[in-house]
C-alpha positions as a Python dict, from the first residue, in 0.01 Angstrom:
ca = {
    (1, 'X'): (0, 0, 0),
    (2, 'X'): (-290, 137, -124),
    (3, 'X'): (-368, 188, -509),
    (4, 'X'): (-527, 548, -680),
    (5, 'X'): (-836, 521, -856),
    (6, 'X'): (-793, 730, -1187),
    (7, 'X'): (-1049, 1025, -1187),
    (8, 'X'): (-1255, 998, -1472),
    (9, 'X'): (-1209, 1274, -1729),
    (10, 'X'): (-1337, 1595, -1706),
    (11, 'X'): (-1637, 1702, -1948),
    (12, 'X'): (-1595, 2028, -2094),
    (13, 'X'): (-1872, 2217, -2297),
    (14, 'X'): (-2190, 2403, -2259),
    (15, 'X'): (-2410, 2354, -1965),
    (16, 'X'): (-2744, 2344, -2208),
    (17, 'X'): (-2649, 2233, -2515),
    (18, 'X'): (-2986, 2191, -2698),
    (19, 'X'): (-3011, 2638, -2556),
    (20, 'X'): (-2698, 2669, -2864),
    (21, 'X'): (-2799, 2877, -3154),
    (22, 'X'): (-2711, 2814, -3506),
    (23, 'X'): (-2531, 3036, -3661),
    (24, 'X'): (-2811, 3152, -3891),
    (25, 'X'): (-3010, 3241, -3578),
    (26, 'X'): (-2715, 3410, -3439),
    (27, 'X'): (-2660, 3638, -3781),
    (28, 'X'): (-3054, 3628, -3827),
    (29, 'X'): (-3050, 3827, -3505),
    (30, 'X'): (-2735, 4036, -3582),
    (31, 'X'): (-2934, 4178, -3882),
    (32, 'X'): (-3267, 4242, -3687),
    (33, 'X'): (-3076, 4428, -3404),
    (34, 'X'): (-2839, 4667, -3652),
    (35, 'X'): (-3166, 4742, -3885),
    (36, 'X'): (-3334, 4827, -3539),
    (37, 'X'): (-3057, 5028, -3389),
    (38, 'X'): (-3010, 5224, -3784),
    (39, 'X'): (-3405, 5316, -3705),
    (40, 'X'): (-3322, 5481, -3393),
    (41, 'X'): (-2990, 5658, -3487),
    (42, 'X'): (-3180, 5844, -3795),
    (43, 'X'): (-3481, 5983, -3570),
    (44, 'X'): (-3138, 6119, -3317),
    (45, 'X'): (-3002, 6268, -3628),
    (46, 'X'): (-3349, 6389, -3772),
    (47, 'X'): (-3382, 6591, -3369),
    (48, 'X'): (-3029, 6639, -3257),
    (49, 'X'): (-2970, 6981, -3460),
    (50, 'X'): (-3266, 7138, -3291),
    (51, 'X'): (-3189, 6957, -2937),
    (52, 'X'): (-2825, 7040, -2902),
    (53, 'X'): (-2827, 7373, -2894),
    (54, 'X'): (-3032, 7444, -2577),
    (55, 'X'): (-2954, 7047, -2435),
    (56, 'X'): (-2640, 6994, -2479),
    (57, 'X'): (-2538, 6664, -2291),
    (58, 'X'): (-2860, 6569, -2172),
    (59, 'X'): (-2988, 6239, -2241),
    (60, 'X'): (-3284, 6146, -2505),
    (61, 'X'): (-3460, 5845, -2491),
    (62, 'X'): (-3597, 5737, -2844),
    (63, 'X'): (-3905, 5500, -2881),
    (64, 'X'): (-3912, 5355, -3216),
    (65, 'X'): (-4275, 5267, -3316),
    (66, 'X'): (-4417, 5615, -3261),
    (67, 'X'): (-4059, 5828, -3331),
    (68, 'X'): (-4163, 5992, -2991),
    (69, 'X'): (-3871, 6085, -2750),
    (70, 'X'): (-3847, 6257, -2422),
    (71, 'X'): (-3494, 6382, -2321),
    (72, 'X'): (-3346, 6439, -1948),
    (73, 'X'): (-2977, 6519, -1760),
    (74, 'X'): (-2940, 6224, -1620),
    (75, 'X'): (-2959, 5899, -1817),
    (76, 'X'): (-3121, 5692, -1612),
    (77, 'X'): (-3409, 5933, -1535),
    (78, 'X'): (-3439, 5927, -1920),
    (79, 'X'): (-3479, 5545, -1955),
    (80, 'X'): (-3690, 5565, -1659),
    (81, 'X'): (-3905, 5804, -1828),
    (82, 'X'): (-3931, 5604, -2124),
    (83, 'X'): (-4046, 5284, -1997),
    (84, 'X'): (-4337, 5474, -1778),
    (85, 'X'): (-4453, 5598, -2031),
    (86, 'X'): (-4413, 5331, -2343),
    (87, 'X'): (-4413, 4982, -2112),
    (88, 'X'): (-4413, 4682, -2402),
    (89, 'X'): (-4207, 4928, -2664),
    (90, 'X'): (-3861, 4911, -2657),
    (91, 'X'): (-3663, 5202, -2656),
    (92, 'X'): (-3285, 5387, -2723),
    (93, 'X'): (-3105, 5628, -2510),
    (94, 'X'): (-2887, 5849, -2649),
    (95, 'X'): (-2675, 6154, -2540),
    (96, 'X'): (-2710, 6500, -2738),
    (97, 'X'): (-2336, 6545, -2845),
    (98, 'X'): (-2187, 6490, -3195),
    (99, 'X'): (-2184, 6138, -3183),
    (100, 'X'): (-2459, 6009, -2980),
    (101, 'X'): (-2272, 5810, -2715),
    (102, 'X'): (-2325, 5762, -2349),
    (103, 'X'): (-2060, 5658, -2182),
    (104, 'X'): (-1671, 5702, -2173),
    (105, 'X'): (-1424, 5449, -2270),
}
């Protein structure tokens, strides 16, 4: 008869463990990225009055160090827009409706 060996136990958990943020980092980061995104919704709401009237559902793309933006009808030609022409800035995209939002649900 021949005996089982017992498996040895299976070791659950994260594959880099010393990549883990702290939770300070993690809430550090929250607070950088909604100050950030609160920049770029009040330049859309400074331009969307003027925009929305002749662009309705077009696309704007927002760079936030200069406040410049270039808008588009299709989104991605937007963000491709964007990054030709601001490279190392980061930048929002935005539709030109009454709330701002790009996609359906």
């Amino acid at each position: 008869m021949t005996q089982l060996t017992p498996k040895p136990p299976t070791r659950r958990g994260r594959i880099f463990p010393e990549r883990t943020l702290s939770p300070e980092e993690l809430a550090r980061r929250k607070a950088e990225n909604e100050a950030q995104y609160q920049r770029y919704r009040a330049i859309f709401e400074r331009v969307r009055p003027e925009l929305i009237q002749e662009h309705y559902g077009w696309y704007i793309a927002i760079e936030l160090n200069s406040g410049n933006y270039l808008i588009d009808e299709d989104k991605e030609v937007a963000h491709k827009k964007a990054h030709e022409k601001y490279p190392n800035s980061d930048h929002c995209v935005f539709c030109l409706n009454e709330t701002g939002a790009t996609g359906r649900i």
